[in-house]
Structures are given as structure tokens and as C-alpha cells.
N, C-alpha and C positions, 0 to 999 in steps of 0.2 A: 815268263814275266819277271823283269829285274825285282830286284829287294831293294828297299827306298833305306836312306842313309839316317843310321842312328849316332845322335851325339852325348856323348856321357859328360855332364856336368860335376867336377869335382874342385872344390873349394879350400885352399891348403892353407898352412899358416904356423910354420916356426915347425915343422914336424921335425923327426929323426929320418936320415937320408935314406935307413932299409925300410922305411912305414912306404915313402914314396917308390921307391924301386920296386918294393912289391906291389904296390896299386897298377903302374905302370902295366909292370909283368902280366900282372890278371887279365889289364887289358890286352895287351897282344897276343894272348894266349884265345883269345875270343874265339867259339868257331863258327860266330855269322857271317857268312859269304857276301852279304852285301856290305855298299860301301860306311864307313862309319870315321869318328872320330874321339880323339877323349883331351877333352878342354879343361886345360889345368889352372886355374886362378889364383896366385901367389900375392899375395898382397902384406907380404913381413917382409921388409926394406933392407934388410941386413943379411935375405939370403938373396941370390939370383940364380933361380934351378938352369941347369940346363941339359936338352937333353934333345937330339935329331932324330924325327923320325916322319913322314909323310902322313900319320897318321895319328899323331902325339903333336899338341900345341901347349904350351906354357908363355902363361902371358905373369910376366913379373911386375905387378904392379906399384908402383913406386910410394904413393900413401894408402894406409889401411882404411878399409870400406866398413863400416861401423851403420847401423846394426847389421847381426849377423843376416837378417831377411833382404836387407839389399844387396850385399855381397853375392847372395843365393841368385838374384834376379840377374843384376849383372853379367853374373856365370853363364848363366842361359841365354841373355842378348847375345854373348860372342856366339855361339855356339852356329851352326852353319846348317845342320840338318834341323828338320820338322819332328822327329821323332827323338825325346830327351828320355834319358835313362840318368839316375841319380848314381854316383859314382864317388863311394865314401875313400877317403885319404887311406882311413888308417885298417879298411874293415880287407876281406877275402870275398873275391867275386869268382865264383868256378867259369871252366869252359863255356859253360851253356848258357849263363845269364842274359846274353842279348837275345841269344835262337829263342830259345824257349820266351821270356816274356814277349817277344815280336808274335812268338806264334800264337800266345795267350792272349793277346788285348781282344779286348771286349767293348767297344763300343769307345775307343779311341784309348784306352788305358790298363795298365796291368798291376796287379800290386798282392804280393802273397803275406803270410804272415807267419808262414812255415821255413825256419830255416835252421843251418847247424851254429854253437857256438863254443868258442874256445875259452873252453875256463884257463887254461894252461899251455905252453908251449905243446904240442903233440896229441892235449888230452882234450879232445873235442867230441861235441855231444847233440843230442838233437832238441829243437828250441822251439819256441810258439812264442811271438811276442808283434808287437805293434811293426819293428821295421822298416821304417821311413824311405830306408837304403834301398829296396826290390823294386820301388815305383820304377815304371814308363809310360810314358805321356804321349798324344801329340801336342802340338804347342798352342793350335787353338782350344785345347783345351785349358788348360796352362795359363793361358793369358788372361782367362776368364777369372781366375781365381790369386794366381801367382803367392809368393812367399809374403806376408805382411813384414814392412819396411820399418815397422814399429818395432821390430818383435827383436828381441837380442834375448831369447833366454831357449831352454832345450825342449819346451814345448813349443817350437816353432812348426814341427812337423804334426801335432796333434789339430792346429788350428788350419793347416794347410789340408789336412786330410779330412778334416768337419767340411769345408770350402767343396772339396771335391765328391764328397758325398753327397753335401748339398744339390750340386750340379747335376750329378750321374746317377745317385744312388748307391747301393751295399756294391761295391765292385770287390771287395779283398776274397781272393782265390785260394782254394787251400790246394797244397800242395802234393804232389807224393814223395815218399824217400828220397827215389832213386832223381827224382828231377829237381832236387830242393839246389840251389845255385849260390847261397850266398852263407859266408859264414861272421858271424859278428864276432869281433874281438877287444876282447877286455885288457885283461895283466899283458896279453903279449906285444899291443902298442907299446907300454910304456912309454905314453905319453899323457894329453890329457882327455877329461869324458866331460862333455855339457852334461851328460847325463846325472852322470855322479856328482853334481853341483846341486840339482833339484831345481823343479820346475820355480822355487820363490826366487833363484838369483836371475836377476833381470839385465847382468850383464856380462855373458859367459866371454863376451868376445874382451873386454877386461881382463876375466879372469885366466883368459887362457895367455893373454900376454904376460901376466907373473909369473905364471908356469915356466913358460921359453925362457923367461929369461934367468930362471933361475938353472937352467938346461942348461943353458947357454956357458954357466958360472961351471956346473960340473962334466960341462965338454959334451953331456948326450946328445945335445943338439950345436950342429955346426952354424958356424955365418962363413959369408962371402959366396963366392963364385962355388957353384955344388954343383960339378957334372956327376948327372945320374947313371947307374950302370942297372936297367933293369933285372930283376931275379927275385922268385919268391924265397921269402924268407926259410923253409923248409916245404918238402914234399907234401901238401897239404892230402894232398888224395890218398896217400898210403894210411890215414890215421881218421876216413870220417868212419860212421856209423852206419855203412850201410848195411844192407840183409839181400 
């Protein structure tokens, strides 16, 4: 029996060029067998990614998609497969993220709340938290609910997950150690966090363009033509937590 094709929806904008190179990398490092894809949405006018690969698309979108819940929706019209996996720019996606949530959907969906996080370059630890990033979907389910197009603040994923609860019911799967897939990163983006803005600012996608550009003034963040060279930022597996 073939494996049906998963598409990882990731939404970019004004990053640092090793944040993308390592999301990339995460992906081709995947080791689901069936076929898949990872659909990159660039919508900051002053870079233009580029990057070839049969299995890596970058759509450089020429004006910014404002709120950030239609950008989100967008993302996922391109996307080509029926099976969507959330695919953070700046976060760590291990080997197994696609196998394993493929092999966990429950009733068209998967979503843990178990995973590791990097407080520090190297110094990573084990986490419990909401998680936005571990969702997969299929897309009729998705459709039912989708990202609210009102929404431009970092509780985007709390009201997306009420939506989907509503629909399904308690779906969030807890995890074990050794199978926990994803690792959240904070200081070692260095970049910016909706998160750390707080659910009252209502318009992170604003805020993240003061960010850039003030990136942009101290060189962290590049413009123009960016050919990307996939690679993770360091060996992340020689430093998790496991037992």
C-alpha cells in the first residue's frame, strides 16, 4: 500500500538565511518514504529565496499577505498534497516528524504537546507546552475550520485549535521521549517571536516588519537575491535529552 503525499506548509518573512537553511535541511532529512513536499511562502519583497530542489517550492511573493491568518490559508491553497503538516521557519523538526505523526493521526489528525526546547545554542531540554508547530491535518478537515483571516496576533493557533477541538474533540497525543520530533527555539533564532509580543498585540505581522528591518540596518538579516545552501545549524541530536 503506497504512502499518500504530505505537504508541509511554512510561512517566511524577512528571516536570517541559516533560520531558513536549517528548516529546509530538517526537511530533507525526513525519513517518510512516501512522496511529500515543503511549500515555502515568502512574502518580504526585498528578499527573493532561492533554492532547487524537486521537492522544496519557494513561492516569493511580491506584496505582503496581511493578516497573518491569511498568509497561513494561502500557504496551504498552494500546497499540492491532502495531508498538511505545519512547518515552523525558525523552529527544529527531527527525522521522524512526518513518519511518526502520519502514523499517529487519529481520526484525520495529529497533534502532541510533548516536545524538546532550546533555551541555548547546544543546551536543549524536555518541554510540555501547547505547540502549534506538531499539527497534521488532512485538508478536509482544515477546510472546516481553517486559520481566522481576522486574526494577526500570536493567539492565532489557540483559536485554530478551539475550532479543531470543537470539530473532533480532545485529539492532543502525548508523547514519549524517545519519539518527541520537534524542538522549539527561542535565543537561537535570533530573530523575532509573536509569542514574546503577547496575545494583546493585534498586529505581530507589523511588528515583525520593524524587526527586519531594523536587521536589515545591522546586516543579520540579508536583502536581495538569497541562494539558500541547506544545513543544520549544529548537530542537534548529539545534545537532546534522551535516556
Amino acid at each position: 500500500m503506497s504512502l499518500p503525499g504530505i505537504s508541509c506548509y511554512c510561512s517566511t518573512y524577512g528571516r536570517p538565511k541559516i533560520l531558513l537553511e536549517n528548516s529546509i535541511q530538517c526537511f530533507l532529512e525526513q525519513d517518510y518514504s512516501g512522496p511529500k513536499e515543503l511549500l515555502i511562502l515568502n512574502d518580504f519583497n526585498k528578499q527573493e529565496l532561492i533554492f532547487e530542489h524537486p521537492e522544496v517550492k519557494i513561492i516569493n511573493h511580491p506584496e505582503r499577505i496581511t493578516p497573518l491568518g491569511k498568509k497561513f490559508n494561502h500557504n496551504i491553497e498552494l500546497c499540492k498534497y491532502d495531508i498538511l503538516a505545519t512547518w515552523e521557519d525558525d523552529d527544529v523538526f527531527l527525522k521522524n516528524r512526518l513518519s511518526y505523526s502520519y502514523d499517529h493521526m487519529t481520526n484525520g489528525i495529529f497533534h502532541t504537546h510533548n516536545a524538546f526546547y532550546e533555551k541555548n545554542e547546544k543546551d536543549i531540554v524536555i518541554s510540555k507546552n501547547i505547540f502549534h508547530s506538531t499539527h497534521m491535518f488532512e485538508r478536509s478537515i482544515f477546510e472546516t475550520v481553517k486559520y481566522d483571516e481576522t486574526e494577526d496576533s500570536c493567539s492565532l493557533d489557540i483559536s485554530l485549535m478551539s475550532r479543531l477541538k470543537a470539530k473532533v474533540g480532545e485529539y492532543t497525543q502525548d508523547t514519549s521521549l524517545n519519539n518527541i520530533f520537534y524542538i522549539y527555539v527561542w535565543s537561537g533564532s535570533q530573530s523575532y517571536h509573536g509569542s514574546g509580543h503577547g496575545a494583546s498585540n493585534k498586529n505581530i505581522s507589523q511588528m515583525a516588519a520593524h524587526i527586519v528591518d531594523n536587521q536589515i540596518k545591522n546586516q543579520s538579516v540579508l536583502t536581495g537575491k538569497i541562494c539558500l545552501e541547506p544545513k543544520l545549524r549544529y548537530n542537534f541530536y548529539d545534545f537532546l535529552p534522551l535516556v
